[in-house]
N, C-alpha and C positions, 0 to 999 in steps of 0.2 A: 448583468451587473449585480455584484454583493454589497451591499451597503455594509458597513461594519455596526455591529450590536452595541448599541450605548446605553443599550437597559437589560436587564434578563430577568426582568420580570414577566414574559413571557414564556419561561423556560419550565422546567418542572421544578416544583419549589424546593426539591431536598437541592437542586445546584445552587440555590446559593451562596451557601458557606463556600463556596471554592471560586465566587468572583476575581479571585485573586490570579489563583492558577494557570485558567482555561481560557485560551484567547478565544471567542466566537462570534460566526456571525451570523447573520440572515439569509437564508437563501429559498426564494419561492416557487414554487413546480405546482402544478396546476392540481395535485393533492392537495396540498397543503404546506406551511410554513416548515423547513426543516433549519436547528441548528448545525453548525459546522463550526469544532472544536479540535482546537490543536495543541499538543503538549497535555494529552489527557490524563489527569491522575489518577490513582487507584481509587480513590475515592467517589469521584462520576461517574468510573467505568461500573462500583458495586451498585449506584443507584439507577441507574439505567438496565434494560432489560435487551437482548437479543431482540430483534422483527424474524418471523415466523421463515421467512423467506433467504436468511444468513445461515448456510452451510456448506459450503462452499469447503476448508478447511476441516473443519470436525464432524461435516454431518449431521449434527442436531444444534438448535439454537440455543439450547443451554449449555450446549461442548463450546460453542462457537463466543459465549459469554465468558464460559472461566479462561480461556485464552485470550480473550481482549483484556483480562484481566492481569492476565501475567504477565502480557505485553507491557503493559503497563505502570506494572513494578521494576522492571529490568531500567536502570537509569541509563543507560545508551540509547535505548528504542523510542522513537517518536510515535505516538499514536495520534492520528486524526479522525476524527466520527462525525457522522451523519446521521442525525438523531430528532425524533420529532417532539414536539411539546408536551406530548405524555410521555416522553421519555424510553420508545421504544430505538435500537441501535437498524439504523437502515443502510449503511454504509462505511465502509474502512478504510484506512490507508495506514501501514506500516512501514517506517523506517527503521532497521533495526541493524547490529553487526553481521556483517557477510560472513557466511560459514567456513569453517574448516579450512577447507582449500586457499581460501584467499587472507589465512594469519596471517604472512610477513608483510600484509599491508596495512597504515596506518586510518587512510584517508578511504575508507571503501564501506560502502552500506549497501544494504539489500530491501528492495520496495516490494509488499503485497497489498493489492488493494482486492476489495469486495463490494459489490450491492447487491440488499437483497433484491432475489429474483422479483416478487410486485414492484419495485420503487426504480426498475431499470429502464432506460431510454426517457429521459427525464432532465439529462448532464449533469446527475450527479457526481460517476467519476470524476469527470472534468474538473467540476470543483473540486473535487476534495484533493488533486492530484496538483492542481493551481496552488491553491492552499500549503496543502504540506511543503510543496518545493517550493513555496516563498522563504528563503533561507538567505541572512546573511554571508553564508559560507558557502553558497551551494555548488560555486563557481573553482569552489577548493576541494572539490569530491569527487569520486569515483560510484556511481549509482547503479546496484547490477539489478534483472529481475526477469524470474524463473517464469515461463508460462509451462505449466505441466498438463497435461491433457487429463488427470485423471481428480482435477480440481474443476472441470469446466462440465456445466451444463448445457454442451453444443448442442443438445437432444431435445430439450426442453426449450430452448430457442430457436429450432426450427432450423439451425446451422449444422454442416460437417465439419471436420475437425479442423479443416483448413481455413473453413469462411473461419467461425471464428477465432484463430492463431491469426487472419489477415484483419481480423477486428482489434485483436490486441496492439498488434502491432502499428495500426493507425491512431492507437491512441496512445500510446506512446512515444511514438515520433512528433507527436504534437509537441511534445515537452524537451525534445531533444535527444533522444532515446535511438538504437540504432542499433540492428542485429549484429553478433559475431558469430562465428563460427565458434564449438569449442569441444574439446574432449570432456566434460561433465557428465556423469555418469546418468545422471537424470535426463538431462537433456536427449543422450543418445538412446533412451530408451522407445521414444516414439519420433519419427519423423514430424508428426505436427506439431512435436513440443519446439519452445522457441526461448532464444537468451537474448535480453537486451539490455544495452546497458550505456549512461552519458555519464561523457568524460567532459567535467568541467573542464573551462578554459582558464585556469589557473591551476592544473594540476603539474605536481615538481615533475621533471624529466624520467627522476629514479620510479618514481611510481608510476607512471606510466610506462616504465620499460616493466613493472614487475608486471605488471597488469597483461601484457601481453603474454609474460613467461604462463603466468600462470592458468592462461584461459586456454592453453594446449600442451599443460603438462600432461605425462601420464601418468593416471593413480593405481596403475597395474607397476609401473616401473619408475619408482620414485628419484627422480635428479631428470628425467627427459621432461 
């Protein structure tokens, strides 16, 4: 259970000023207290600091900071964090516009999440993954997301490439999440990379017809 945050006085004192903002709440793991913050502004992401353990995407936790940062300024992108009371960043969830490929669609977003490597098996994705897709709207979306093998630390968890793709995978399907098949270039680069993606159940007919054209076009042979 999350109780929801009715003080943030126990937070790092520069958040503050941004009570406004940042929806957060409480969430306890036998470390210790971490918050969990959604709709995060640029302004929390600059006083908060990368956890040693966030590289996942950039490789270094200061790469992995100015990227939470940018995310953060883009007004489409949803950022969620898991962050501890000294204000180091232990966890991420991203919703932001689905690439390239998927322009002619209106209603489509694309999810990355992270934790750092110490603060894992803990349920923090869980949460932050709870969290994020608590969305009015969420039911009126199309949500894609990329596993790439060459983001994952199977090596260092003591998994192959498969355990963990069959680890993503179950934690995704928690949420409604559901493999396709597709011609994406990234995808087809390794066998253990994996595509998933939930189709709300209010999504219009026409987007969901686009949605299918699109997840086995060819980008060798543009109109198939």
């Amino acid at each position: 259970m999350i109780p929801e945050c009715l003080s943030y006085a126990e937070g790092p004192e520069e958040d503050k000023a941004h009570r406004s903002t940042e929806q957060v709440r409480i969430y306890e793991t036998p470390r210790g207290k971490l918050l969990l913050a959604r709709h995060c502004s640029p302004a929390l992401v600059e006083r908060l600091r990368a956890d040693d353990g966030l590289r996942a995407f950039a490789r270094r936790p200061e790469r992995e900071h100015q990227l939470l940062l940018s995310i953060a300024r883009q007004p489409q992108s949803l950022l969620t964090l898991a962050y501890t009371l000294s204000g180091e960043i232990v966890g991420q969830v991203t919703l932001a516009p689905a690439g390239r490929r998927w322009r002619e669609m209106s209603d489509i977003g694309e999810v990355a999440i992270e934790v750092s490597s110490g603060w894992r098996r803990r349920g923090i994705a869980h949460q932050l993954l709870r969290y994020a897709f608590d969305l009015h709207d969420i039911e009126r979306k199309i949500i894609i997301g990329l596993g790439l093998t060459w983001h994952w630390d199977f090596e260092e968890a003591g998994l192959s490439r498969f355990q963990y793709r069959a680890m993503i995978e179950r934690l995704f399907a928690a949420y409604g999440f559901v493999e396709y098949v597709t011609s994406e270039a990234n995808i087809r680069m390794d066998p253990a990379n994996i595509f998933l993606a939930r189709l709300g159940s209010q999504i219009r007919q026409e987007e969901m017809t686009r949605f299918f054209q699109c997840l086995l076009q060819s980008e060798e042979l543009p109109g198939l």
